[in-house]
C-alpha positions in Angstrom: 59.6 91.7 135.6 62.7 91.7 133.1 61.8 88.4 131.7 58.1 89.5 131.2 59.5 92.5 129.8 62.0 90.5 127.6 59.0 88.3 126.5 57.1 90.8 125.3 59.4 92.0 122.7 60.8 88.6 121.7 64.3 88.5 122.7 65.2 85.5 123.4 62.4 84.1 121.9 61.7 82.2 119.0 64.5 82.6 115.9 63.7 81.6 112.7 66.0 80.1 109.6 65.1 78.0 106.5 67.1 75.3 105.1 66.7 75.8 100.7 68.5 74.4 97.8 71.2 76.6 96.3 68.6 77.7 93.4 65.2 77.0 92.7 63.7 76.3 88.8 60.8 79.3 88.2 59.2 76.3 85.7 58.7 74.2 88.7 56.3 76.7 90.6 57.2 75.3 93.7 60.0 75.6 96.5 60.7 73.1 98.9 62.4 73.3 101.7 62.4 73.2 106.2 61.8 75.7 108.7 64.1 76.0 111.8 62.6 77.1 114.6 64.5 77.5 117.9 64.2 78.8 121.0 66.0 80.0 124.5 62.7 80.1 126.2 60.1 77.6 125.8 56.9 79.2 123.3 53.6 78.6 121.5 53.2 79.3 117.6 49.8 80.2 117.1 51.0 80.5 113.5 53.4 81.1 110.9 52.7 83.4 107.3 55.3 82.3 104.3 55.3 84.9 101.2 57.9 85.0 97.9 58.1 88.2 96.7 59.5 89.3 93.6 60.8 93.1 93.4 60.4 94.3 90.0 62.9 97.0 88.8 62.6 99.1 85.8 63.8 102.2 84.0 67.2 104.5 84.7 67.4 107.5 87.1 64.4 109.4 87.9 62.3 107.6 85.9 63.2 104.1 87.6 60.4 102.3 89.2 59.9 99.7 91.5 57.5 97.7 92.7 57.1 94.3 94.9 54.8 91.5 93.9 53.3 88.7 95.9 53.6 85.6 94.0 53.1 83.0 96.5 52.0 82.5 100.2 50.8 80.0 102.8 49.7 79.9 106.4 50.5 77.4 108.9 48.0 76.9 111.4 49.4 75.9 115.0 49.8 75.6 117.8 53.2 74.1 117.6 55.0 73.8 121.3 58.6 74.5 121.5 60.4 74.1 124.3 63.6 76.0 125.6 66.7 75.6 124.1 65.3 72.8 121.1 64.7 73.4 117.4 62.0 72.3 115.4 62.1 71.4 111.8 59.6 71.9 109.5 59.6 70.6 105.9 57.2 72.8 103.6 56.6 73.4 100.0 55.2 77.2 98.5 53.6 77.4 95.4 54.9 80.7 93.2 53.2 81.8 89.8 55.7 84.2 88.0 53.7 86.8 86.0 54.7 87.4 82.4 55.0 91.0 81.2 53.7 91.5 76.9 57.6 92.0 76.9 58.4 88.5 78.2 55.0 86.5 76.2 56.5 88.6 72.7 60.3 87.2 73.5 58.9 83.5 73.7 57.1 83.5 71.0 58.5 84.8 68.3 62.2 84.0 67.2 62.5 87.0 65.5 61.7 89.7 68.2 63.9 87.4 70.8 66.9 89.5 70.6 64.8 92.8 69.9 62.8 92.3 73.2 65.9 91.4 75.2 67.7 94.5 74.2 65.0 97.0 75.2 64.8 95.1 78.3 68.6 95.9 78.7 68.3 99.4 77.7 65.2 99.7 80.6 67.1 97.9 83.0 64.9 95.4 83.8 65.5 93.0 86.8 63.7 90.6 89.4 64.5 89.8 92.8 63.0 87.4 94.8 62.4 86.7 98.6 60.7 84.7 101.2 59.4 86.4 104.0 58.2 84.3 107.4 56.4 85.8 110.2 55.5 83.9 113.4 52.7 84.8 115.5 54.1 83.7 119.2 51.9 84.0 122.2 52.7 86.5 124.8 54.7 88.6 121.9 53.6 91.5 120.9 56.5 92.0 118.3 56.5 88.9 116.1 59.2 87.5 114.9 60.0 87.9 110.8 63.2 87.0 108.9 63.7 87.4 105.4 65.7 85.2 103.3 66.7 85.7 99.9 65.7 83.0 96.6 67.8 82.2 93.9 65.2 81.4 90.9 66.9 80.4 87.4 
């Protein structure tokens, strides 16, 4: 009854880590790297979602805003078996297209508004973050398993 129970919500289910390079070029498009998959009990992936997200900050005080962007995602399709207490690794590779504000197509191409541009984006606070979300789907879960990891992109 426990271990149904324990099932059920994951624990001691499936746990999730990737393996990435320090940082990650936004030119390339791309980031490479391997899922870890373990678990203390043996499971079935039906399948696993991967999204980078950038979170977009702007402005000062009240009139900050933020919003989170999808800029690249992928499904795997299983079923992958894993059985109790083994890992699975997984190479991958996510494509990402950055979107380019007026700001950021006026600073790289023109010379002259360069500095101008990165001012006022200094004066609006303007700053990226990015992350890569995974989410299993595991059968007999009802609470899938996510992990969030963060991405360095120069």
């Amino acid at each position: 009854m426990f271990s149904k129970f324990k099932k059920i919500l994951g624990i001691e289910g499936l746990k999730l880590d990737l393996i990435l390079p320090d940082h990650i070029e936004k030119t390339s498009g791309v980031v490479k790297g391997q899922l870890v998959l373990e678990s203390l009990t043996t499971c079935t992936i039906r399948s696993m979602d991967l999204m980078i997200y950038e979170k977009y900050e702007r402005g000062r005080g009240k009139s900050k805003k933020v919003n989170d962007y999808i800029i690249g995602k992928m499904k795997i399709d299983g079923p992958f078996a894993i059985e109790a207490e083994s890992k699975l690794l997984m190479d991958f590779s996510l494509e990402f297209i950055i979107a380019k504000s007026e700001m950021d197509e006026k600073e790289e191409s023109s010379m002259l508004l360069k500095g101008f541009v990165k001012a006022a984006k200094w004066f609006s606070k303007v700053s990226s973050e990015y992350r890569l979300e995974i989410e299993a789907k595991v059968d007999g879960t009802r609470l899938n398993p996510f992990k969030s990891f963060p991405l360095n992109l120069v």
